[in-house]
C-alpha positions as a Markdown table, in Angstrom:
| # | Residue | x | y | z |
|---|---|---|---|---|
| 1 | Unk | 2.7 | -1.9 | -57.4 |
| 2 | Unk | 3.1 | -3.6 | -53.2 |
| 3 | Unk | 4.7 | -0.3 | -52.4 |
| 4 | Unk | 2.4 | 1.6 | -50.3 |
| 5 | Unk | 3.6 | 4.9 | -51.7 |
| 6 | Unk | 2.2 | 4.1 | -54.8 |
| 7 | Unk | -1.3 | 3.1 | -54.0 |
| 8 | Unk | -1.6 | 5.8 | -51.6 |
| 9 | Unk | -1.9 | 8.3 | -54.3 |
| 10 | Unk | -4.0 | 6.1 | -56.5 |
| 11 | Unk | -6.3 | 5.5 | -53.2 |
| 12 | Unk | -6.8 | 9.5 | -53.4 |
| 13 | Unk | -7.4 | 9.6 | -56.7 |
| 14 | Unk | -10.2 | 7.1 | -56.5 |
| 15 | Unk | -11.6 | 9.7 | -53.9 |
| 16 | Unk | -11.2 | 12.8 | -55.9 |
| 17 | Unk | -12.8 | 11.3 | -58.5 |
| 18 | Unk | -15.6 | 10.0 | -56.7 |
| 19 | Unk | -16.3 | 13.2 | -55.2 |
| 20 | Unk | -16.4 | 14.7 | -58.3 |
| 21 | Unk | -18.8 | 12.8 | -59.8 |
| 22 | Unk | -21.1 | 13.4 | -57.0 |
| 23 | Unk | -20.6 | 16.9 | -57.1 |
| 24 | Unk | -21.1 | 16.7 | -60.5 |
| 25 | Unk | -24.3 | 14.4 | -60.7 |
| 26 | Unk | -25.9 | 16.8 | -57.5 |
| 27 | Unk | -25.1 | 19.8 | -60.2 |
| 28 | Unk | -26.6 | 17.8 | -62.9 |
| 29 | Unk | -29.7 | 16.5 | -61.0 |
| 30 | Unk | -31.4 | 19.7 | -61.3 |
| 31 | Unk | -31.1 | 20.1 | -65.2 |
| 32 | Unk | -32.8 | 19.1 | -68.0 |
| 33 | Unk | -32.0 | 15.0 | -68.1 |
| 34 | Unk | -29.5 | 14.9 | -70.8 |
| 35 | Unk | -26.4 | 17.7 | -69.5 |
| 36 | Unk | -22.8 | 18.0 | -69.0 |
| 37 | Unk | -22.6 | 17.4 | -65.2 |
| 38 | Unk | -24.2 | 14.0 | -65.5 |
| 39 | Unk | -22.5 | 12.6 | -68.2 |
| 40 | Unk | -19.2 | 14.4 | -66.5 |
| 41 | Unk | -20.4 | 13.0 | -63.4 |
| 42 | Unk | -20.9 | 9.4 | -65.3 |
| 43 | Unk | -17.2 | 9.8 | -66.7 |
| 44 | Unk | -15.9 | 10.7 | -63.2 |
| 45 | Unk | -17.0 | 7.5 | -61.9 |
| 46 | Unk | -16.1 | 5.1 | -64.4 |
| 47 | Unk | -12.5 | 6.5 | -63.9 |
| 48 | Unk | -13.1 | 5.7 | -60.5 |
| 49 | Unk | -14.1 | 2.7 | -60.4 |
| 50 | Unk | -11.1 | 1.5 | -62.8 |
| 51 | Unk | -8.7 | 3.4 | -60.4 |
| 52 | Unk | -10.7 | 1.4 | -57.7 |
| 53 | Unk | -10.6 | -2.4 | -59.2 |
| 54 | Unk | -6.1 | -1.6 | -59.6 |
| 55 | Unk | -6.0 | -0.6 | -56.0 |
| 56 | Unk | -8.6 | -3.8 | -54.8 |
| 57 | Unk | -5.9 | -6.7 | -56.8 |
| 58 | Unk | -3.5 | -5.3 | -54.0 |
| 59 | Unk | -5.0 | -4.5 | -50.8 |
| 60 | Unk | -7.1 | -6.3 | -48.9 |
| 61 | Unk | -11.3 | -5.5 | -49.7 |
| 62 | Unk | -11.9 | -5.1 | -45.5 |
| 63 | Unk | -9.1 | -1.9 | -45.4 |
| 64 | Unk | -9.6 | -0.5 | -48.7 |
| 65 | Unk | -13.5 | -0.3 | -49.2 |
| 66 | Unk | -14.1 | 1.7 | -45.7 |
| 67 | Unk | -11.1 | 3.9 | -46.8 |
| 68 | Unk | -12.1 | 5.0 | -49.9 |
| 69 | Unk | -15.7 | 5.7 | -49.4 |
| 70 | Unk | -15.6 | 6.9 | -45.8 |
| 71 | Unk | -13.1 | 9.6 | -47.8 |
| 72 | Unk | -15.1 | 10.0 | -50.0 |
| 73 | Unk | -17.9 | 11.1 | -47.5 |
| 74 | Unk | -15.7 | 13.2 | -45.7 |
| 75 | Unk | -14.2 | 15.1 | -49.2 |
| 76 | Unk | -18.2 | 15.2 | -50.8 |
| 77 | Unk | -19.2 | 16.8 | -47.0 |
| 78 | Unk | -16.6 | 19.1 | -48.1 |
| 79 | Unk | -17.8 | 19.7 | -51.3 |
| 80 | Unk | -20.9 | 20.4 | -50.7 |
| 81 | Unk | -20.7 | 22.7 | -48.3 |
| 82 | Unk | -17.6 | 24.7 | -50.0 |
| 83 | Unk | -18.5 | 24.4 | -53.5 |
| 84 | Unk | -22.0 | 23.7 | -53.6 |
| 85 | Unk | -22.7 | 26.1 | -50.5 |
| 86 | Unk | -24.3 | 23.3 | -48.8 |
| 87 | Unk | -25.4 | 23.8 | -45.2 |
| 88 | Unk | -23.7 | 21.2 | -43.0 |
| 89 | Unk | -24.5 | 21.0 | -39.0 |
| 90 | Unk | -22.4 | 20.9 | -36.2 |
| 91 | Unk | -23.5 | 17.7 | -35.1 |
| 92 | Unk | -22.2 | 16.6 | -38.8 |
| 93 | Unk | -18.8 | 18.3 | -38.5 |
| 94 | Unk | -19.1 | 15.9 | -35.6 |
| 95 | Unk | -19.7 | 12.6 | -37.2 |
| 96 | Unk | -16.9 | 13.5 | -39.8 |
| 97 | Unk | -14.7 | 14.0 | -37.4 |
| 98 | Unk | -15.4 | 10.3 | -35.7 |
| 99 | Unk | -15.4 | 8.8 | -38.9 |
| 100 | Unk | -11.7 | 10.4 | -39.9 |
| 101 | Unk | -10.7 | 9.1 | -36.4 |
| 102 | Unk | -12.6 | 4.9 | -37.2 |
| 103 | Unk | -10.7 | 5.5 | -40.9 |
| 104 | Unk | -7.3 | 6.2 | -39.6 |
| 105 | Unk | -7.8 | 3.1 | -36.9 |
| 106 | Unk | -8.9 | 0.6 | -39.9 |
| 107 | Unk | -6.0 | 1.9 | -41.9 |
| 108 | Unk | -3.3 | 1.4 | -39.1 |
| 109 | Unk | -4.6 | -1.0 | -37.7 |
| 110 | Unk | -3.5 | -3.2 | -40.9 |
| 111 | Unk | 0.1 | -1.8 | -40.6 |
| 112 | Unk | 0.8 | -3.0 | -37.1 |
């Protein structure tokens, strides 16, 4: 599992899922404290984290952590403001933007 196209979409899938179980916890959160969207939420993240620990045996901790989680900001921004009709500021649109740009540095930066 070295090939890069492969982890790539496990790498995503560690995203989606976490997004989705903060999208789904955010949902739960204002419910009575035993519901779907938290234990859903709960579920989410286990997957992730398993999806996570496979990717971490194979690339370095340095690249893969700000990768995964700085995606996962920028997809639960996105979340939240599509799905959840969160209002998000400019200024925010912003700071997404300059974290895409410091993500796609880190991640390059280990290729060259």
């Amino acid at each position: 599992m070295n090939n890069p196209f492969l982890l790539i979409p496990i790498v995503l899938l560690t995203v989606a899922l976490n997004t989705a179980g903060q999208s789904l916890l955010k949902l739960g959160a204002v419910q009575n404290p035993l519901n779907i969207y938290l234990f859903s939420g709960l579920l989410a993240y286990a997957c992730s984290t398993v999806f996570y620990v496979a990717v971490l045996s194979k690339v370095n901790v340095s690249v893969l952590y700000p990768v995964v989680f700085g995606l996962t900001i920028i997809a639960v921004t996105l979340s939240g403001a599509i799905f959840l009709k969160e209002q998000v500021s400019y200024i925010h649109w912003v700071g997404i933007g300059l974290m895409l740009s410091g993500l796609v540095a880190i991640a390059f930066g280990k290729i060259s």
